[in-house]
C-alpha positions as CSV (number, residue, x, y, z in Angstrom):
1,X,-2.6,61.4,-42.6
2,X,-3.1,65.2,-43.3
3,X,-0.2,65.2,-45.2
4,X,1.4,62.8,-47.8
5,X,4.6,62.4,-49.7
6,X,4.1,60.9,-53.4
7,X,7.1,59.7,-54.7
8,X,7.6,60.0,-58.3
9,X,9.7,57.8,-60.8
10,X,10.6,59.0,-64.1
11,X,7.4,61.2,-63.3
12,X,5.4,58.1,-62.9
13,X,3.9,58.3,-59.0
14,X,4.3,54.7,-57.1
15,X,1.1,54.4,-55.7
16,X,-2.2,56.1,-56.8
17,X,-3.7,56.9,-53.4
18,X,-6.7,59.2,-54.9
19,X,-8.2,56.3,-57.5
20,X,-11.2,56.5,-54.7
21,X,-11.7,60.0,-54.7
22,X,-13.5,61.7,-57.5
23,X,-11.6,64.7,-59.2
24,X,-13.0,68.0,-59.8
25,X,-12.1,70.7,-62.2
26,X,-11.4,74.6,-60.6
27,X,-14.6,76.1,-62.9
28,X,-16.7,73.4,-61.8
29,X,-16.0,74.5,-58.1
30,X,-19.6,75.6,-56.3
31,X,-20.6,77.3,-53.2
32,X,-22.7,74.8,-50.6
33,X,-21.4,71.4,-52.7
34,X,-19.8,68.2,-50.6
35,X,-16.1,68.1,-51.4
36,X,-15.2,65.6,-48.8
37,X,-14.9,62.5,-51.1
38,X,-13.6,64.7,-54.0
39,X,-9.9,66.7,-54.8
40,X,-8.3,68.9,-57.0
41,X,-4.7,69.1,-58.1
42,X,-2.4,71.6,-59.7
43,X,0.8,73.2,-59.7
44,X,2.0,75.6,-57.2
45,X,2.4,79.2,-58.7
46,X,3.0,80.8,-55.0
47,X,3.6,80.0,-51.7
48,X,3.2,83.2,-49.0
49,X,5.2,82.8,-45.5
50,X,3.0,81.1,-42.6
51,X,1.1,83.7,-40.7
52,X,-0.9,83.7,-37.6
53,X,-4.8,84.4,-37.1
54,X,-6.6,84.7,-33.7
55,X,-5.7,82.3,-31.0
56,X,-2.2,82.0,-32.6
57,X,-3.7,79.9,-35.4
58,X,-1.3,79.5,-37.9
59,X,-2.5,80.1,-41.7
60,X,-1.1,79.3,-45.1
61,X,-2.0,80.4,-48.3
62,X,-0.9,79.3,-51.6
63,X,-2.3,79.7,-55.0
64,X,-3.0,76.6,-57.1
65,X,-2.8,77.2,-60.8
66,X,-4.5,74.0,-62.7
67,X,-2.6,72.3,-65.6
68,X,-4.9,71.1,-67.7
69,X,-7.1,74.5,-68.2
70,X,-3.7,76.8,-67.9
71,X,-5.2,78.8,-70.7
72,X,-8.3,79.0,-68.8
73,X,-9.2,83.0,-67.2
74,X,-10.4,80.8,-64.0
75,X,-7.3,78.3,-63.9
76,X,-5.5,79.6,-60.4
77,X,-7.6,79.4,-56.8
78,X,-6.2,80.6,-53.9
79,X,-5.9,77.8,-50.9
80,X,-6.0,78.4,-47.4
81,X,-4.8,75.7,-44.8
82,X,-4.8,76.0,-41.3
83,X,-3.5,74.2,-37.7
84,X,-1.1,71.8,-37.7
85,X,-1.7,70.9,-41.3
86,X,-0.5,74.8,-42.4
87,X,2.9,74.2,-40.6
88,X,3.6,71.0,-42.0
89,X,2.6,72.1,-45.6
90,X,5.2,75.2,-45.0
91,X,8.1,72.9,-44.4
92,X,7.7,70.7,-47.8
93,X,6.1,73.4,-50.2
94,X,7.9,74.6,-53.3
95,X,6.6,76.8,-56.4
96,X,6.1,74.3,-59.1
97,X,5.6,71.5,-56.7
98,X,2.4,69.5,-57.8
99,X,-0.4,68.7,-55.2
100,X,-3.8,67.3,-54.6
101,X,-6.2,68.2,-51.9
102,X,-8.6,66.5,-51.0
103,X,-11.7,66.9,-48.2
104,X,-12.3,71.3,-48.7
105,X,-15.0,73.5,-48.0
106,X,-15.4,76.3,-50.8
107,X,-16.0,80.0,-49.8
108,X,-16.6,82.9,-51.5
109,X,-13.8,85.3,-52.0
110,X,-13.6,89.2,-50.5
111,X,-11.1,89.9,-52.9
112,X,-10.8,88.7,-56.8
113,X,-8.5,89.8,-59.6
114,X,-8.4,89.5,-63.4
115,X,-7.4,85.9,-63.7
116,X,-7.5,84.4,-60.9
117,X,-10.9,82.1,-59.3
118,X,-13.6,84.2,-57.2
119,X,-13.8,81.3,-54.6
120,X,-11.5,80.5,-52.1
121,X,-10.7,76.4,-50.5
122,X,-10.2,76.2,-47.1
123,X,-8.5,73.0,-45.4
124,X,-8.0,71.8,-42.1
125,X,-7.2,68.9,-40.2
126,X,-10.7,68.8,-38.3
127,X,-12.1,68.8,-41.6
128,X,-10.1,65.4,-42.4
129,X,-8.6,67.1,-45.3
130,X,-5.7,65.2,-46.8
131,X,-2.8,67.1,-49.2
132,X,-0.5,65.0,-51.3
133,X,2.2,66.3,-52.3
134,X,4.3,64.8,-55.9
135,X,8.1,64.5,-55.1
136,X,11.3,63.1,-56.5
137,X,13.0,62.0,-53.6
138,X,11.5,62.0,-49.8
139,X,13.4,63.7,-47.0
140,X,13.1,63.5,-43.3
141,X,12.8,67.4,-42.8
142,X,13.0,67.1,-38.9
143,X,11.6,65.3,-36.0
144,X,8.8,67.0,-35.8
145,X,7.9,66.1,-39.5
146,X,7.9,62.0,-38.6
147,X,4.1,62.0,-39.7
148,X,4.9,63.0,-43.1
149,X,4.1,60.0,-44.8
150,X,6.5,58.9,-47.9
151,X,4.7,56.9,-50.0
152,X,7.1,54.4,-51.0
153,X,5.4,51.0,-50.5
154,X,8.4,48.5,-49.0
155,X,7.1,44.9,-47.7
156,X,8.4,43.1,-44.5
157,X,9.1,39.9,-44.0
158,X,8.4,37.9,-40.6
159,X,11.4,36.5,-39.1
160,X,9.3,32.4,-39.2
161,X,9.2,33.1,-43.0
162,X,13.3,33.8,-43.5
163,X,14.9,31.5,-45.8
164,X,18.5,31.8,-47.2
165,X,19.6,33.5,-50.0
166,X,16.7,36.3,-49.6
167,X,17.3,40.2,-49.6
168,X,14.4,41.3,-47.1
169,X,13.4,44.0,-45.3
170,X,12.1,43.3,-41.6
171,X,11.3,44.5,-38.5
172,X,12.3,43.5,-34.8
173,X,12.4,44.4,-31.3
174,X,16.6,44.2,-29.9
175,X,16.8,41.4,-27.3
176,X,20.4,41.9,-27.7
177,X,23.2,43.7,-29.3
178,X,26.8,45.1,-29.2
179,X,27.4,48.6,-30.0
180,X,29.4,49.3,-33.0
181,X,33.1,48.1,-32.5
182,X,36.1,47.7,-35.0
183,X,36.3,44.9,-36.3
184,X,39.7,42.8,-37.5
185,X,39.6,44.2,-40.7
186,X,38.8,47.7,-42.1
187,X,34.6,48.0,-41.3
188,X,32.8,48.7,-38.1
189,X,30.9,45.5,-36.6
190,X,27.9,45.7,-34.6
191,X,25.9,42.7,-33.5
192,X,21.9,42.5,-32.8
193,X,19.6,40.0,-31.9
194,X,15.8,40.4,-33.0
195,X,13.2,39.2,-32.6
196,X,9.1,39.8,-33.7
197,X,5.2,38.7,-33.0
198,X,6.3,34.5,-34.3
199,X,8.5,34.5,-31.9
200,X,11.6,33.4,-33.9
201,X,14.4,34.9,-32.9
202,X,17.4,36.7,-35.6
203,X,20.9,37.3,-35.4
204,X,22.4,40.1,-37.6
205,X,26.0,40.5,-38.4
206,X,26.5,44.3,-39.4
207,X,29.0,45.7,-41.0
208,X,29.8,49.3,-42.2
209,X,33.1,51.7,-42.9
210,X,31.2,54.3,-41.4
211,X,30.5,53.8,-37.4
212,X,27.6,56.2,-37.5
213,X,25.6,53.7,-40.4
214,X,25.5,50.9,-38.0
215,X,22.1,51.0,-35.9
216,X,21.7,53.5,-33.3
217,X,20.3,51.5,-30.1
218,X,20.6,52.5,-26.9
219,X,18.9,49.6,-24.7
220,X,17.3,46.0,-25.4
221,X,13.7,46.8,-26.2
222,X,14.5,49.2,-29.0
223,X,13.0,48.5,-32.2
224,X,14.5,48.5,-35.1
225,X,13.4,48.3,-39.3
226,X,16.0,46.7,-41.6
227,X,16.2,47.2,-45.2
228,X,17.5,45.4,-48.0
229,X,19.0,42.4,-44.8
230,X,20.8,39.5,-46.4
231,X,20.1,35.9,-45.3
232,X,22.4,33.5,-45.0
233,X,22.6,29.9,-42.8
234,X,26.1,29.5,-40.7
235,X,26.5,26.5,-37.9
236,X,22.6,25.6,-39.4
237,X,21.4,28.7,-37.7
238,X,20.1,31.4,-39.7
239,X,21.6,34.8,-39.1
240,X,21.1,38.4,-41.8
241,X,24.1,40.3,-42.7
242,X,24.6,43.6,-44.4
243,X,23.8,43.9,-47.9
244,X,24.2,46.9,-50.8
245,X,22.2,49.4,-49.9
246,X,21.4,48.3,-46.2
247,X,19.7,50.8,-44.4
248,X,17.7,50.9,-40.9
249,X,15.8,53.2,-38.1
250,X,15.7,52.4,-34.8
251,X,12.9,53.8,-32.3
252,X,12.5,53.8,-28.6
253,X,10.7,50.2,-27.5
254,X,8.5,52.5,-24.4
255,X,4.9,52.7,-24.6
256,X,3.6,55.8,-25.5
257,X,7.1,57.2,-26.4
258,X,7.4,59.5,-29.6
259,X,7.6,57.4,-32.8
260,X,10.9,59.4,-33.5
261,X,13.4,57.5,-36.2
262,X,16.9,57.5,-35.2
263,X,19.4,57.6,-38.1
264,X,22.4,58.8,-39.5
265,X,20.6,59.3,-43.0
266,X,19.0,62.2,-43.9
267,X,17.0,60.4,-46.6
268,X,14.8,57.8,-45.3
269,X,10.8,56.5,-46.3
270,X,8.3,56.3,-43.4
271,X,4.9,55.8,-43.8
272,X,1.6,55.4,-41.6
273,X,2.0,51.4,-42.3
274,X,5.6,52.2,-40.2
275,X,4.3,54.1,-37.8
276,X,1.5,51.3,-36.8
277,X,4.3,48.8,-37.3
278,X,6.3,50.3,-34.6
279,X,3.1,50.6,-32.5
280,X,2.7,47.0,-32.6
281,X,5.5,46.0,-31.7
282,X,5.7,48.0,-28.5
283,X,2.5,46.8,-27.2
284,X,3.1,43.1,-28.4
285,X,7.2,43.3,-26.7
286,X,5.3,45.3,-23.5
287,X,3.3,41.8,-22.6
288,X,5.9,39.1,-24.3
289,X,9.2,40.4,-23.5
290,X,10.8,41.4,-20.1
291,X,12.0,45.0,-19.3
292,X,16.0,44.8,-19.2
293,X,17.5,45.4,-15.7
294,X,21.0,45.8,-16.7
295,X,20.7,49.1,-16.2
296,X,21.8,50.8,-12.8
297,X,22.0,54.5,-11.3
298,X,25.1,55.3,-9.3
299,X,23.3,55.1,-5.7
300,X,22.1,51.7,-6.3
301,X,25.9,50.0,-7.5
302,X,27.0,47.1,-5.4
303,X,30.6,45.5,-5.6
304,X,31.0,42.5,-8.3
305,X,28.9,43.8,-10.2
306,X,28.2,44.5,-13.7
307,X,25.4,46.9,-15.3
308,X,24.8,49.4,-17.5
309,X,25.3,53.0,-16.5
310,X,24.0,56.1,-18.1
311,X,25.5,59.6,-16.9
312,X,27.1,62.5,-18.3
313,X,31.1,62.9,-19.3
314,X,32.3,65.6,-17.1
315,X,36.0,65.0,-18.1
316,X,39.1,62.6,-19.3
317,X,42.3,62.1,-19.4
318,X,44.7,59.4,-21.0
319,X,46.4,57.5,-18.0
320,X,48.5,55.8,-20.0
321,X,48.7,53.7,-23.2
322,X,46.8,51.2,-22.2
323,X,43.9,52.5,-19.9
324,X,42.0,55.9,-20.1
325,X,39.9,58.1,-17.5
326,X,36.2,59.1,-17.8
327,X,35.1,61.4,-14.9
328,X,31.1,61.0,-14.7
329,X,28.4,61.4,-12.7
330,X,24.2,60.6,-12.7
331,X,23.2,63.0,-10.3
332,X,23.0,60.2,-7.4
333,X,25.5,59.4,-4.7
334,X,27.1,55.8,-4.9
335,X,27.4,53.7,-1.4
336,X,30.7,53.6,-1.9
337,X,33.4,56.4,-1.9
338,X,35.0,55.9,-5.5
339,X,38.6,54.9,-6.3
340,X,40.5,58.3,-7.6
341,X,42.7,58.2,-10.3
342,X,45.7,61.1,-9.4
343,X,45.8,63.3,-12.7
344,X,48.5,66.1,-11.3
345,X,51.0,64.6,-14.1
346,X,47.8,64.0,-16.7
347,X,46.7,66.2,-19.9
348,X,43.1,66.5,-18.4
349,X,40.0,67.9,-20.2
350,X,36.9,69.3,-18.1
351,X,36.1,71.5,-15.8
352,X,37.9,70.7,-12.3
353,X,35.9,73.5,-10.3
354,X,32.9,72.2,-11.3
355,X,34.0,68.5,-10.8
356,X,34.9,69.3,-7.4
357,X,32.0,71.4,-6.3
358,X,30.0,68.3,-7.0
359,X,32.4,66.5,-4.1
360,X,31.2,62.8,-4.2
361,X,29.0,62.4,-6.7
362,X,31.0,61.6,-9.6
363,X,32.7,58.5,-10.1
364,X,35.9,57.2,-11.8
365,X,35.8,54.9,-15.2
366,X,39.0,53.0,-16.4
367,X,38.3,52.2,-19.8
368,X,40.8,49.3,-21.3
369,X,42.0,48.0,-24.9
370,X,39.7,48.5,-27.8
371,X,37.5,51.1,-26.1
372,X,40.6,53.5,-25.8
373,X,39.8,55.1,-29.0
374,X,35.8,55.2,-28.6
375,X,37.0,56.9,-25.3
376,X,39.2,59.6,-26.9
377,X,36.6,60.3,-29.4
378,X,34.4,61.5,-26.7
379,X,33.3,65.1,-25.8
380,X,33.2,66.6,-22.4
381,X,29.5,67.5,-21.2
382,X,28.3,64.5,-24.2
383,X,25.4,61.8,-22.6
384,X,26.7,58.5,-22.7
385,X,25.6,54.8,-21.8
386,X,28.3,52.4,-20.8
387,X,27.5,48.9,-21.1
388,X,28.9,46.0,-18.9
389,X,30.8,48.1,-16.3
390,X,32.5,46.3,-13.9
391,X,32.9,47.3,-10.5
392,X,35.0,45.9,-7.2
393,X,35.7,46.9,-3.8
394,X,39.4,47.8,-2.9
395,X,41.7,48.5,0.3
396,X,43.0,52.0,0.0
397,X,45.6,52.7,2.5
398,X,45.1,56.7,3.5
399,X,47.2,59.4,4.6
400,X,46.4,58.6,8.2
401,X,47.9,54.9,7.5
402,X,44.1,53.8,8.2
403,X,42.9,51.6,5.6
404,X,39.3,52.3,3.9
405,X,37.3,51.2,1.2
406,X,36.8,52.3,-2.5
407,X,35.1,51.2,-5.2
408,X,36.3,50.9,-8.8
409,X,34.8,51.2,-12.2
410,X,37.0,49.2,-15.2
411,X,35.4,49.3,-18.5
412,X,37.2,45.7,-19.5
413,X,38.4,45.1,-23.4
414,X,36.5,42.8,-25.6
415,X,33.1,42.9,-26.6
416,X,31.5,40.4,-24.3
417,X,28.2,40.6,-23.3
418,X,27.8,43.9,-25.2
419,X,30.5,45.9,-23.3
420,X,31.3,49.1,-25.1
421,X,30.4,53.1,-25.2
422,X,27.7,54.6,-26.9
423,X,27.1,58.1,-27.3
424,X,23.2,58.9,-26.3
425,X,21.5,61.7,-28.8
426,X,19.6,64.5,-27.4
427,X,15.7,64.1,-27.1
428,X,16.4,60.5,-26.1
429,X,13.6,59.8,-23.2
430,X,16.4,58.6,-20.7
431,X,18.8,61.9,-22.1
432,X,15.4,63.8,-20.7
433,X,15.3,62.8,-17.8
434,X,18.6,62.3,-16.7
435,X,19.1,66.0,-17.5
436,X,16.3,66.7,-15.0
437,X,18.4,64.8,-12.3
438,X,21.3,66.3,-13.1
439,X,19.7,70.0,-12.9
440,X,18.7,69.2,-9.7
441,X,21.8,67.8,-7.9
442,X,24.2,69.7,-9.3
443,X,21.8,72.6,-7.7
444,X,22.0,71.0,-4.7
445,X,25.5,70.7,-4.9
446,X,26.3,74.1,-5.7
447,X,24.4,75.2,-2.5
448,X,26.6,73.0,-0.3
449,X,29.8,74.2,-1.8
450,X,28.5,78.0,-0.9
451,X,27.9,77.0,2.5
452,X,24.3,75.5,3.1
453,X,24.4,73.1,6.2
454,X,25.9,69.8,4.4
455,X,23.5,67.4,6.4
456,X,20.9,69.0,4.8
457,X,22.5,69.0,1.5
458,X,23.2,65.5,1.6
459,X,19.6,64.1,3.0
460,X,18.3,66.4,-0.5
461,X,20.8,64.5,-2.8
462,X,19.1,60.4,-4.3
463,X,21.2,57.2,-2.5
464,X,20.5,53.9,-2.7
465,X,16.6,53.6,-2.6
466,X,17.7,49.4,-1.4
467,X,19.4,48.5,1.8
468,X,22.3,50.1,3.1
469,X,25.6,49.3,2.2
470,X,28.1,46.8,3.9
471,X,30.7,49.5,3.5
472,X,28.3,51.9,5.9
473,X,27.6,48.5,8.0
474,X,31.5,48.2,8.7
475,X,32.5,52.4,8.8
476,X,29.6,52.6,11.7
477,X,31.2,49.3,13.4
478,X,34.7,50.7,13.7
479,X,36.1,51.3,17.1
480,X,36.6,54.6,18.4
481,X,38.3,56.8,21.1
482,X,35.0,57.6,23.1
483,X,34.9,55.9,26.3
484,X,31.8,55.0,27.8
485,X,31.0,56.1,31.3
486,X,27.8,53.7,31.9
487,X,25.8,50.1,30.6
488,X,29.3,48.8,29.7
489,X,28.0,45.8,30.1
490,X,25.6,45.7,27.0
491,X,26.6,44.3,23.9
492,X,25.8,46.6,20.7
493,X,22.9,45.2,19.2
494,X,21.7,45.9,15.1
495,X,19.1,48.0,14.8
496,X,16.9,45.9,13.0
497,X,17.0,43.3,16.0
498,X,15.5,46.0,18.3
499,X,12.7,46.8,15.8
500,X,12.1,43.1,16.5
501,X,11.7,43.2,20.0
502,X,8.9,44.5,22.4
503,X,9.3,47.1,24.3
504,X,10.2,47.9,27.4
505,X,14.0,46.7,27.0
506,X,17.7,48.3,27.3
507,X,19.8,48.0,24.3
508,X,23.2,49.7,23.4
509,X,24.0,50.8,19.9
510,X,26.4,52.1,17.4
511,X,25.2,53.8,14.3
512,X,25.7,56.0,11.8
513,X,23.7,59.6,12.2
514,X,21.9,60.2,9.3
515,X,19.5,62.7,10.0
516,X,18.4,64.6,12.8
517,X,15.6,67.2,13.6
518,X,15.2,70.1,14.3
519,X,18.0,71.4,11.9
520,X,18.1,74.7,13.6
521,X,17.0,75.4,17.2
522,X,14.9,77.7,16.7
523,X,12.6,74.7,15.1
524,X,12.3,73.2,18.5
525,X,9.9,76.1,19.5
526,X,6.1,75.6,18.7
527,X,3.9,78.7,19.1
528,X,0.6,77.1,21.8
529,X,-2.8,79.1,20.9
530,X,-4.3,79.5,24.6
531,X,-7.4,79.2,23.6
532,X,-8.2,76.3,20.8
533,X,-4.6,74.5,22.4
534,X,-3.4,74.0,18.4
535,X,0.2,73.9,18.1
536,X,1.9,75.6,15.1
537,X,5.7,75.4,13.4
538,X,7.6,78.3,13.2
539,X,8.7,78.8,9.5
540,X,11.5,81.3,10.3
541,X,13.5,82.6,12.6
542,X,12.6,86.2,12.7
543,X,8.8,85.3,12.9
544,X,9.3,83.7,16.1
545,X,11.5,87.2,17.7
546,X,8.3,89.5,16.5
547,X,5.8,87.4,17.6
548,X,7.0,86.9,21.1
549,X,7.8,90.7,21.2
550,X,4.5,91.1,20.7
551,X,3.2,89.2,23.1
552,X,6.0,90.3,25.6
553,X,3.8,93.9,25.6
554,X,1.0,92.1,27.2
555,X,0.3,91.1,31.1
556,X,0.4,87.4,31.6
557,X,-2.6,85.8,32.4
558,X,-3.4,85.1,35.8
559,X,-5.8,82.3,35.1
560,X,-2.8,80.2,33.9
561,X,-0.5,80.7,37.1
562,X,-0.2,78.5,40.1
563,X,-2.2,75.3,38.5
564,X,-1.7,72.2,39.8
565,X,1.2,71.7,37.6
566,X,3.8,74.4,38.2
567,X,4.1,77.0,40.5
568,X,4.3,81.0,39.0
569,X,6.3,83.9,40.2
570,X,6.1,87.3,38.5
571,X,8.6,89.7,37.8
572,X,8.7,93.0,36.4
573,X,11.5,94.1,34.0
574,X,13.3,97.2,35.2
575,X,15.0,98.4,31.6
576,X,12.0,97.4,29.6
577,X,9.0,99.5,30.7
578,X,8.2,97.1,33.7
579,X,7.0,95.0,31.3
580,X,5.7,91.6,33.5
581,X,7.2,88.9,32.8
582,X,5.7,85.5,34.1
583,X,8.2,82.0,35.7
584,X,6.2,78.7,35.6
585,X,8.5,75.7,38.0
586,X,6.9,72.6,36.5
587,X,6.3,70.1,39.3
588,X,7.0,66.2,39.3
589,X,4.4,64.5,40.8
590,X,2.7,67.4,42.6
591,X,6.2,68.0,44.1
592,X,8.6,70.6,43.2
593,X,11.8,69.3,42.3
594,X,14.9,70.6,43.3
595,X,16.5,73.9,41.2
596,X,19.3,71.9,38.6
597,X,16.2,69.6,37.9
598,X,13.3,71.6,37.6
599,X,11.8,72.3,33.9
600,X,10.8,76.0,33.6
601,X,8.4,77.8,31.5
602,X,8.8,81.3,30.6
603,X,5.9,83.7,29.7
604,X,7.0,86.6,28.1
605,X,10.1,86.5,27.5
606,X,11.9,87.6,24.1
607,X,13.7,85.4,21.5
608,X,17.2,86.7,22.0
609,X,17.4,86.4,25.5
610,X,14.9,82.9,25.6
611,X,17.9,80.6,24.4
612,X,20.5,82.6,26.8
């Protein structure tokens, strides 16, 4: 790694990562020499702020003052890094810190003053140079810092090799878990099942005061690194539990996801062993374990049902004491019109307008018992994922005294089967891209509350990418008023017997209009180039009016009247310049049909007055 955290105890480092290398003394530095299995280390007397060379390179430069010569006239060299390597150096750097560098190229200086070194080191990453940097304590200094290694060596345990009474540290892929709940005392509980390459499978009992301790995991397949796990036997099955000093990271299980630690703790080791340790385990739980397909969008929910649902909080309200409301929404439309909760006599928090502008694409969510206060906790606009949501359909008698049907969301009490609300952190991969889907429909939206046609709206905005709903299958079945005036003797037959059958063969049906085309009639024009016979679409509107004025300034061509398909007439305008304009009567058969069924073309004739 470019970069390296040494943690010092009592001024004693932990490990000795440079007994390999071969150190070198600042006076016995020398142009053209091979310094890529050699380093120097000192104490930091400055540090200047990161600037930027060409290309946007960013540059460092400190100066290194060496301890054992300090009386030395030679005993501080100035250091240049550059890349990535100068960034991550700027976040950790101190004056007085002590560091090593290892793998430099030495130049000569442009500039030298009385006591300091007439060479100057230069480091980069594409020179493999390393820098190790002696520390007290190791902190996570962002996300972006995660390949900062902290040198603190910790060894893990595989789950085959567990036996009770031990304190060990391990590491796991989730194949199942509860999110954090209150337990019957004072402590959070959460409950996770692990499980690594021997196949051997761990259940953890975790306990904390503090809900934000407990493991942050979103989804089976998340992997997770426990430290200082107790092991105990109960029922003759061997299960950890929270110990002093417990600790853990959890990282997202996808391939080729960032190796990003989640945690509550700002003070946490992770080192390049970790980071292949996570690795690992992704690729070995990508082949060995399944994907988990508890989790559902909106368009795809089905009645009886019960999944996991990830979507955004647009608002809440308490219904009463023992149920509360969660207005959400994943940017899809459910199958289903949603079960409405009437808050005219509820305190509720969010932003109606918006709520309404998105019309049906946000759903209802009664939440139940010990979730109330999980619930209440929440913010308005926060990512969630809701685990174990039941659904079911429902009667709802209308206005009209017509009865429909809803669905319902109920967020039961209990814990079962990992039921419960967790609060999703931003830079999540699923947080990502749900945003994206989110951005999009509530665009859409927007459009169709400022008066875009609706149909168009509603083809743009994701269903159900299955089969369509029974509830759509019985609203397109309902009888009607419309009375039909011929083939009353066919039965209605499902479309997808008539894709069965062979054509030719009569059929009535009743369906649902989805879709239709042209959306505009001015889309059931195609311009016909005379010459090559292509066919083009006309974009817009207008285009079509000035290009058939155009043409209307020319004389029709004679070669194209009186064919054996229509007969022409001519006739000249009287209030447009006597501009020609040319009738085509199409013929059926070689016959010309009478006037109320004869198709006419038109040559010459403007937009406004074509559709008149």
């Amino acid at each position: 790694m470019p970069l390296e955290l040494i943690k010092e105890v009592n001024g004693v480092p932990e490990i000795e990562p440079l007994k390999k290398l071969h150190k070198v003394d600042f006076r016995s530095l020398q142009l053209g020499c091979d310094y890529s299995k050699k380093y120097i280390q000192g104490k930091l007397s400055h540090v200047s702020s990161l600037t930027y060379g060409g290309n946007r390179t960013p540059i460092l430069k400190i100066g290194l003052q060496e301890q054992e010569n300090s009386d030395s006239e030679s005993n501080t060299i100035n250091v240049l890094f550059f890349g990535k390597l100068a960034k991550d150096c700027a976040k950790v750097f101190s004056e007085g810190d002590t560091i090593a560098v290892a793998g430099f190229i030495v130049l000569s200086s442009s500039t030298s003053r009385d006591g300091e070194h007439c060479l100057v080191l230069k480091a980069f990453e594409d020179l493999s140079s390393t820098v190790y940097v002696y520390i007290k304590s190791v902190t996570c200094f962002s996300t972006e810092s995660t390949s900062l290694v902290a040198a603190a060596r910790y060894v893990y345990t595989p789950l085959n090799e567990l036996k009770a009474g031990m304190v060990v540290n391990v590491y796991g892929v989730v194949k199942f878990f509860k999110p954090p709940y209150l337990s019957k005392g004072t402590d959070y509980c959460s409950v996770v099942t692990i499980v690594d390459q021997t196949e051997v499978k761990l259940t953890c009992l975790l306990f904390s005061g503090n809900y934000e301790s407990l493991p942050l995991i979103y989804k089976n397949g998340d992997i997770v690194r426990f430290h200082r796990l107790k092991i105990q036997v109960y029922k003759n099955e061997t299960q950890g539990i929270t110990s002093s000093g417990f600790a853990s990271l959890t990282f997202e299980g996808t391939l080729g996801a960032p190796v990003t630690p989640r945690t509550s703790n700002k003070n946490f080791n992770f080192t390049t062993e970790d980071h292949k340790m996570v690795e690992t385990l992704r690729s070995w739980a990508s082949t060995h374990i399944s994907p988990s397909s508890t989790s559902v969008k909106l368009c795809d929910v089905q009645p009886m049902q019960y999944f996991d649902l990830t979507c955004q909080l647009l608002g809440k309200a308490e219904v009463d004491g023992a149920s509360f409301l969660l207005k959400v929404w994943d940017g899809t439309r459910p199958p289903y019109p949603s079960w409405r909760v009437l808050i005219q006599d509820l305190v509720f928090h969010g932003d109606l307008s918006y709520i309404h502008r998105l019309q049906n694409l946000t759903v209802d969510i009664l939440v139940y018992d010990n979730h109330l206060q999980a619930a209440k906790s929440l913010k308005v606009g926060s990512f969630l994922r809701i685990y174990s949501l039941h659904t079911k359909l429902q009667s709802v008698n209308s206005a009209n005294q017509s009865t429909s049907l809803a669905l319902e969301f109920h967020l039961h009490g209990g814990t079962s089967y990992g039921r419960g609300i967790r609060v999703l952190l931003e830079g999540d991969s699923d947080v990502d891209q749900l945003k994206k889907v989110l951005e999009y429909a509530g665009l859409t939206a927007s459009q169709c509350s400022d008066g875009i046609c609706q149909s168009e709206c509603e083809d743009s905005v994701p269903t159900s990418s299955g089969s369509v709903s029974l509830y759509e299958i019985e609203r397109c079945q309902q009888l009607s008023a419309t009375i039909l005036t011929d083939h009353q003797y066919l039965e209605n037959t499902p479309i997808c017997a008539i894709l069965k059958q062979k054509a030719p063969h009569h059929y009535r049906i009743r369906a649902k209009l989805r879709s239709y085309k042209p959306r505009r009639l001015f889309q059931s024009v195609k311009l016909h180039c005379p010459k090559c016979h292509s066919l083009q679409e006309v974009l817009r509107e207008d285009d079509l009016d000035r290009i058939l004025q155009e043409n209307a300034t020319k004389t029709p061509d004679t070669k194209l009247q009186n064919t054996s398909l229509y007969d022409s007439k001519v006739w000249t305008t009287k209030d447009q310049g006597e501009r020609k304009v040319a009738i085509h009567f199409v013929k059926n058969n070689g016959i010309l049909p009478l006037s109320n069924d004869c198709l006419i073309l038109l040559e010459g004739k403007i937009f406004k007055l074509l559709f008149y």
